[in-house]
C-alpha atoms as a printed R data frame, in Angstrom:
    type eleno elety resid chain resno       x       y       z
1   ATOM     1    CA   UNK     A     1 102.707  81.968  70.368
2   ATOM     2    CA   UNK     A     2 103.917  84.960  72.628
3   ATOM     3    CA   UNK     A     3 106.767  84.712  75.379
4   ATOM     4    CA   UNK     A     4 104.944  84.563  78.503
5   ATOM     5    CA   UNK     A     5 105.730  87.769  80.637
6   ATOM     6    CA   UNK     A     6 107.352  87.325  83.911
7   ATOM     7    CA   UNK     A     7 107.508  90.231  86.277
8   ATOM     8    CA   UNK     A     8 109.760  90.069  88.639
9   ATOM     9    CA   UNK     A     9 109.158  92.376  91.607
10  ATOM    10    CA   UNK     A    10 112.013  93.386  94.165
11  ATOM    11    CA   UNK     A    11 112.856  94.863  97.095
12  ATOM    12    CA   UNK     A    12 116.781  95.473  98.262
13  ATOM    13    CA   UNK     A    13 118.323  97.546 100.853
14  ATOM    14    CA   UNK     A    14 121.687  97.080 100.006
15  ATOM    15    CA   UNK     A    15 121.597  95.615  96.745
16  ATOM    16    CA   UNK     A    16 121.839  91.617  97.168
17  ATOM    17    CA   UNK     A    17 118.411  91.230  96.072
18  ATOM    18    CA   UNK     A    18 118.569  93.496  93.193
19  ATOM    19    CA   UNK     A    19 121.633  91.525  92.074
20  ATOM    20    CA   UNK     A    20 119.505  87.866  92.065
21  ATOM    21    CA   UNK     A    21 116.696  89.708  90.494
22  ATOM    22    CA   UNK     A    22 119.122  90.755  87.439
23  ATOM    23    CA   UNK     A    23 120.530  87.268  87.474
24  ATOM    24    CA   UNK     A    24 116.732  85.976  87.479
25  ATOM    25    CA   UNK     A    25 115.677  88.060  84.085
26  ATOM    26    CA   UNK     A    26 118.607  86.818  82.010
27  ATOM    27    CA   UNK     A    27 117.325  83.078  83.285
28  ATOM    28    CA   UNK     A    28 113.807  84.371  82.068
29  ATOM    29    CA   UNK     A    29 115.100  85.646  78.506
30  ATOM    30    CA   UNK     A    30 117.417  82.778  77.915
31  ATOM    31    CA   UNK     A    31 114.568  80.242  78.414
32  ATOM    32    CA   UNK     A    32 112.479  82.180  75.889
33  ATOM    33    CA   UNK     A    33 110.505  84.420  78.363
34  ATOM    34    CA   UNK     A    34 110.290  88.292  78.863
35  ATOM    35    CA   UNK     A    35 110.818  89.771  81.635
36  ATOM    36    CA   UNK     A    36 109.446  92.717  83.277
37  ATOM    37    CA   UNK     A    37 112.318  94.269  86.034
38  ATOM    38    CA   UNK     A    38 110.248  96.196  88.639
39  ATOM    39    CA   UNK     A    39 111.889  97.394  92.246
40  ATOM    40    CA   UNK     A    40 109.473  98.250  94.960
41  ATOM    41    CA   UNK     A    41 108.884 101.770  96.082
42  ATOM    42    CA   UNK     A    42 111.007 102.938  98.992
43  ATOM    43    CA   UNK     A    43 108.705 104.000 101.731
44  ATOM    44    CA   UNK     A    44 112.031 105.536 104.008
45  ATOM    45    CA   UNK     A    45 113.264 109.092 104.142
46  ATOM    46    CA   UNK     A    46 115.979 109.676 102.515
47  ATOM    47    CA   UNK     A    47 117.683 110.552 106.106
48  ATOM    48    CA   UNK     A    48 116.568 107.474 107.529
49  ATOM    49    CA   UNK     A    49 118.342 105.172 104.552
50  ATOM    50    CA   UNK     A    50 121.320 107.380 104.508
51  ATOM    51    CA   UNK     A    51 121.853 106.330 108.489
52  ATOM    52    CA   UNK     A    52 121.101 103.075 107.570
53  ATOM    53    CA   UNK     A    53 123.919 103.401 104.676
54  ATOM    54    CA   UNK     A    54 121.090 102.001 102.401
55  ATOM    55    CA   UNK     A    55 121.998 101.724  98.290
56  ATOM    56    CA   UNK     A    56 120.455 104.460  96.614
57  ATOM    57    CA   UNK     A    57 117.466 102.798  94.152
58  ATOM    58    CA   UNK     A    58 118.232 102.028  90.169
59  ATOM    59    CA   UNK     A    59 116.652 105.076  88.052
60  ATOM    60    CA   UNK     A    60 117.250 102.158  85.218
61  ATOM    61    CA   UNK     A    61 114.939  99.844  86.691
62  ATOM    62    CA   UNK     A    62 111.303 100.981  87.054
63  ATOM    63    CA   UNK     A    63 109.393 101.389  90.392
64  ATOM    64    CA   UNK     A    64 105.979  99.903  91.308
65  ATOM    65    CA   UNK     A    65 104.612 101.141  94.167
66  ATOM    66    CA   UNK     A    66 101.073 100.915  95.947
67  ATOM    67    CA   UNK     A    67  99.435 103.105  93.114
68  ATOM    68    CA   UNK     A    68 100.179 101.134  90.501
69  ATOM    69    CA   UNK     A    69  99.243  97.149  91.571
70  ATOM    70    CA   UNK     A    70  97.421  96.744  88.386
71  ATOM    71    CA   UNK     A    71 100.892  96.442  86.133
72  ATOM    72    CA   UNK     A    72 100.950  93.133  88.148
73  ATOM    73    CA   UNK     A    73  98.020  91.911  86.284
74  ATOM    74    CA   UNK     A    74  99.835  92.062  83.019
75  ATOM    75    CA   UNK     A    75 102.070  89.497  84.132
76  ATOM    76    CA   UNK     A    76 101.454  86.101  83.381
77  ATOM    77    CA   UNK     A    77 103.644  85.105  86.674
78  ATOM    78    CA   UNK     A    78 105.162  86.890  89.280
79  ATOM    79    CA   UNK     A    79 108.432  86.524  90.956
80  ATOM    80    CA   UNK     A    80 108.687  88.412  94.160
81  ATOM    81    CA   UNK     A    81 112.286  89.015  95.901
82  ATOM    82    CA   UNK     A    82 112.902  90.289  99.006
83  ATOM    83    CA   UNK     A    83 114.992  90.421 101.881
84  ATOM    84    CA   UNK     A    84 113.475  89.122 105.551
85  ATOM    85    CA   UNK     A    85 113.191  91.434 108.521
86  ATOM    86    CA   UNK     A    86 112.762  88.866 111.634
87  ATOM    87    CA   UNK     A    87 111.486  86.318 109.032
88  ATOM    88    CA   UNK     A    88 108.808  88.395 107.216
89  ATOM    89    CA   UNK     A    89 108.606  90.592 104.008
90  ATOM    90    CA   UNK     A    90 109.838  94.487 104.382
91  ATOM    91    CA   UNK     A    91 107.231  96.815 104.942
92  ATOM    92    CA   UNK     A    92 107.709  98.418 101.657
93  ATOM    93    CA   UNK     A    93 106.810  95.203  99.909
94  ATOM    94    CA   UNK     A    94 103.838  94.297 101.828
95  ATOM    95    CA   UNK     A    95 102.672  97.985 101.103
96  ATOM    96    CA   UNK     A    96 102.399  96.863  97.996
97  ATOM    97    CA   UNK     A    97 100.954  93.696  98.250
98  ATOM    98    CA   UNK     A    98  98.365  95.000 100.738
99  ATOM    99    CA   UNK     A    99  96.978  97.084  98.022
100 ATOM   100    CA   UNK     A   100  95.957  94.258  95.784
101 ATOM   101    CA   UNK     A   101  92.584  93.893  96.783
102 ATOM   102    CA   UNK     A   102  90.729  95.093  93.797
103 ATOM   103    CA   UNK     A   103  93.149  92.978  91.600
104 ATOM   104    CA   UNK     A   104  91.834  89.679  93.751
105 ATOM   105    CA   UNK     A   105  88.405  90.692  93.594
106 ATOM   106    CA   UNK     A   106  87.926  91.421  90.490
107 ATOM   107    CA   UNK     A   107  90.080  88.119  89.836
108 ATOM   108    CA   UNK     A   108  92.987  90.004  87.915
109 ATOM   109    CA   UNK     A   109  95.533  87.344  89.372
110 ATOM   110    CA   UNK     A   110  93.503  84.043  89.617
111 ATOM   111    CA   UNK     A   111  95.500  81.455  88.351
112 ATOM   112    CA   UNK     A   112  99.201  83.335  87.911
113 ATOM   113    CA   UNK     A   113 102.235  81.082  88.971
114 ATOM   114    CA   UNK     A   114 104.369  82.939  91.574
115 ATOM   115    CA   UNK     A   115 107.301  82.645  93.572
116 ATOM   116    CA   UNK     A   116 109.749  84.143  95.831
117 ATOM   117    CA   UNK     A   117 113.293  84.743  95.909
118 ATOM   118    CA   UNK     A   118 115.438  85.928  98.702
C-alpha cells in the first residue's frame, strides 16, 4: 500500500503560518504519510510587502498559484493554512481557491479530506 499524499497548502505574511505548516509535514511523515509543502503565490508588489515589512517567500518550498490548481488533485487530502484578515482567508489564497472550478466539475476533488490550520 502507498503513503497517502497530503498537501499542505500555505499562506504566511510574516512567517507564523509557514512555521505550523513545517511542524504539520513532520506530523504527516512521522505517522507514515508524505507530504507535499506548497506556499501560495504572493499576489503583492514587492513595494507593497516591503512597507508592510512582509517575510520574503521560501525559494525551498514550492509555489502554487492560480495556474496550477490541478497539483491539488494529486493529493489525497488537503491541509490549507492561513492567516485571517477580519476573519476571512487572504486574498492570495482565495485566488487560488477561486480557480478550482474545473477541478470540481470535472470531480477532481470529490471525496478528499481537508482541513485548515491557522
Amino acid at each position: 500500500m502507498s503513503k497517502p499524499k497530503v498537501m499542505v497548502l500555505f499562506y504566511s505574511m510574516y512567517g507564523h503560518v509557514r512555521t505550523l505548516a513545517n511542524e504539520i509535514t513532520q506530523g504527516i511523515e512521522a505517522a507514515g504519510g508524505e507530504p507535499m509543502l506548497f506556499q501560495v503565490q504572493e499576489t503583492l508588489p514587492k513595494e507593497v510587502l516591503e512597507k508592510m515589512h512582509a517575510l520574503p517567500q521560501d525559494p525551498a518550498i514550492p509555489v502554487l498559484g492560480a495556474a496550477d490548481v490541478e497539483k491539488l488533485a494529486e493529493a489525497d487530502g488537503i491541509l490549507f493554512g492561513f492567516p485571517t484578515r477580519y476573519g476571512g482567508a487572504p486574498a492570495q489564497l482565495r485566488t487560488v481557491l477561486d480557480a478550482t472550478g474545473k477541478l470540481w466539475v470535472g470531480g477532481a476533488l470529490l471525496g478528499k479530506p481537508a482541513g485548515v490550520f491557522f
